[in-house]
C-alpha positions as CSV (number, residue, x, y, z in Angstrom):
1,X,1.5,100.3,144.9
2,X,4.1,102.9,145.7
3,X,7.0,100.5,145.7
4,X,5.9,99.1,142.5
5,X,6.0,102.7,140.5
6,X,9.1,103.2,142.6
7,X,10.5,99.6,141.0
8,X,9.7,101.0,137.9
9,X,10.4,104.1,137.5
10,X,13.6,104.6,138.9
11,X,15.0,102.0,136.3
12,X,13.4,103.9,133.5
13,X,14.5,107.3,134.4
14,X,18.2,106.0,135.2
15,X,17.8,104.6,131.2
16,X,16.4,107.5,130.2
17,X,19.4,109.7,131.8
18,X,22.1,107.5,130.0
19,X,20.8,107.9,126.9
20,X,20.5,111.4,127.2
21,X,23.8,112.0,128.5
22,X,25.3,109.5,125.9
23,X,23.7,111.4,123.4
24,X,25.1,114.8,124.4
25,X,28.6,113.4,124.6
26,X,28.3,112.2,121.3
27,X,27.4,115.4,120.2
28,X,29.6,117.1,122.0
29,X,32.7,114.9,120.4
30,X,31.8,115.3,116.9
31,X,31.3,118.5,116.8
32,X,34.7,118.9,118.5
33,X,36.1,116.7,116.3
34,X,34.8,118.5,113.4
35,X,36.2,121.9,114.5
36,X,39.6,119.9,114.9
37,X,39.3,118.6,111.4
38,X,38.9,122.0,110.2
39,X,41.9,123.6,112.1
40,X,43.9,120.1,111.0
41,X,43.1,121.4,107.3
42,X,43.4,124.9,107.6
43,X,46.9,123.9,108.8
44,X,47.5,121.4,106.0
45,X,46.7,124.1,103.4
46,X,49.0,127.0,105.4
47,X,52.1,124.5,105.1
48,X,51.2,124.1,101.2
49,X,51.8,127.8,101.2
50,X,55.1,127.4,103.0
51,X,56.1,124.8,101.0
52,X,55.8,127.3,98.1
53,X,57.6,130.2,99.9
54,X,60.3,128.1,100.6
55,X,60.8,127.1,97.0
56,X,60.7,130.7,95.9
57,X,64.0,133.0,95.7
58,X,62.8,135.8,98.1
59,X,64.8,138.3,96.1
60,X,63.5,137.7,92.6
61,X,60.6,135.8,93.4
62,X,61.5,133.1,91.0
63,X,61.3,129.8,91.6
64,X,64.6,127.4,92.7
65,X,66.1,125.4,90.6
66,X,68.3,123.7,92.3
67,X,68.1,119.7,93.2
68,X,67.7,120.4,97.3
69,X,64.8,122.6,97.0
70,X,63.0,120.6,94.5
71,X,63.9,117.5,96.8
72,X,62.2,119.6,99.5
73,X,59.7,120.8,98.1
74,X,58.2,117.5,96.7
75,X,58.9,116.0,100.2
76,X,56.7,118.2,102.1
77,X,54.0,117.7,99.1
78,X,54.2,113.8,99.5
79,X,53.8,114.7,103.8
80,X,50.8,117.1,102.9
81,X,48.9,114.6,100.7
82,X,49.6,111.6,103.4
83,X,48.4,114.0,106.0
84,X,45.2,115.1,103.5
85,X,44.6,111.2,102.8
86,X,44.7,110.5,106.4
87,X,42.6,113.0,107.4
88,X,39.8,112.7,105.4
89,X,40.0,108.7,105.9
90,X,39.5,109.1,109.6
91,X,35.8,108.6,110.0
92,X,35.3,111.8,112.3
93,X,36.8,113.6,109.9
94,X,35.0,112.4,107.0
95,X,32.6,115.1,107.5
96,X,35.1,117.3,105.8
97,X,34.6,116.0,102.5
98,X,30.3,117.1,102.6
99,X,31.5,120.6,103.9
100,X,34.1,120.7,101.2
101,X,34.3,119.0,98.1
102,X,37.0,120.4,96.6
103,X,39.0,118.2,98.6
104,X,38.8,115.4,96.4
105,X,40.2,118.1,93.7
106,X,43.0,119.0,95.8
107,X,44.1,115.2,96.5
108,X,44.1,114.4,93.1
109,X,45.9,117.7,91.8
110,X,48.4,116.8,94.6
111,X,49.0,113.8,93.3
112,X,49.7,114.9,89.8
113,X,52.0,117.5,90.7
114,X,54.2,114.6,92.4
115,X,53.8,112.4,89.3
116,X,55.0,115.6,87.2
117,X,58.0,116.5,89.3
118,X,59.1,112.6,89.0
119,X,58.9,112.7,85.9
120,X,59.7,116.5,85.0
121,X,64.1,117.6,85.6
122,X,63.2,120.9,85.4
123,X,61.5,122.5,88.6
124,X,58.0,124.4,88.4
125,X,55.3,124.7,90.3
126,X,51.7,123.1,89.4
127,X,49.2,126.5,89.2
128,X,46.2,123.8,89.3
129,X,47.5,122.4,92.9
130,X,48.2,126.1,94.1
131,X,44.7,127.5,92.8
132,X,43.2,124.4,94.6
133,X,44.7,124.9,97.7
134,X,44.1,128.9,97.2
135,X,40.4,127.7,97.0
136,X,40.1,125.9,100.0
137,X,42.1,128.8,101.8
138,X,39.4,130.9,100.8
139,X,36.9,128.6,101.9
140,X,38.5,128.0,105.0
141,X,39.2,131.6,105.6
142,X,35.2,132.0,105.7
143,X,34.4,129.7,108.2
144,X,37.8,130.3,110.6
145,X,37.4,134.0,109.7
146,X,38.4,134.2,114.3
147,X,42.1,133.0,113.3
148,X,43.0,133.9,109.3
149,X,44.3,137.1,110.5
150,X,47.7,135.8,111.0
151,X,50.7,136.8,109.0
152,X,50.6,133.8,107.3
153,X,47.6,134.1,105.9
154,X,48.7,137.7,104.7
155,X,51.6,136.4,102.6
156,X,49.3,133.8,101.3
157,X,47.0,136.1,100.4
158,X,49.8,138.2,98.6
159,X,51.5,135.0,97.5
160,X,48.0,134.1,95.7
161,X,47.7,137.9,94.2
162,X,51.1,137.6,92.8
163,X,50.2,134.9,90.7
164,X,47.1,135.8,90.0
165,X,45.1,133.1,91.9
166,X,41.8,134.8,91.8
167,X,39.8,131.7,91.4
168,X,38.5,129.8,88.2
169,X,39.8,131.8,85.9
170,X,43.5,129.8,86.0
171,X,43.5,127.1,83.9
172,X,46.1,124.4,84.1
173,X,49.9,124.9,83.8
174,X,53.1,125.0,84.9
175,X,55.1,128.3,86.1
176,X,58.3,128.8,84.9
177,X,61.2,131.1,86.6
């Protein structure tokens, strides 16, 4: 009789002990995963910002209008939306998308702004992409409030006050210098 329960049981609780500890692992991964996507984003959105220093005249705050910095600039915006695309096409990160919708905005104004500057010889930034990305910043800043206190994230913050990002109220339209 006790060999028989023994037969038994120790198959069961080994099963039971795999599925448990598979379980936890998956757990364990998405959740890291997810965290990653988060800091993968929050990095995305940070290089947006850079993106848009580095096509501002530091001295007058004006935008460049030379070829090589709207060459650049719409380079790094092409790399940012492959880099958005990608990310929220990977199925861990996919997640992403139910935490923040406005995702799906910020591809889409992305896009635009890259069909505008093909199309466009003068150079000017899209307010809808920056307000966009200035809302997921905001976003992003609540739930990674730990690390937005970089000086990055100041001069964003000033960057978005200086042209007066302060949520819906900006409605759609180019800047000019």
């Amino acid at each position: 009789m006790y060999d028989e329960t023994k037969d038994i049981l120790i198959p069961i609780a080994s099963i039971l002990v795999s599925v448990v500890v598979a379980y936890c692992t998956a757990i364990y991964a998405f959740r890291r995963e997810s965290s990653h996507g988060r800091l993968r984003l929050l990095e995305l959105v940070r290089r947006y910002f850079l993106n848009v220093l580095n096509a501002s005249d530091q001295g007058t705050n004006q935008i460049k209008q030379d070829a090589t910095s709207k060459k650049m600039y719409v380079e790094e915006l092409k790399a940012i939306l492959q880099e958005l695309q990608n990310l929220v096409a990977h199925p861990y990160f996919s997640v992403l998308i139910e935490k923040y919708p406005l995702l799906s905005m910020v591809l889409v104004q992305s896009r635009r702004e890259i069909v505008e500057h093909e199309i466009q010889k003068s150079f000017a930034l899209n307010v809808g992409t920056m307000t966009q990305f200035w809302r997921l910043h905001q976003i992003l800043s609540k739930d990674l409030s730990k690390i937005m206190k970089s000086e990055l994230d100041k001069t964003i913050i000033l960057l978005a006050t200086a042209h007066k990002l302060g949520g819906h109220r900006v409605k759609y339209c180019l800047t000019t210098p």
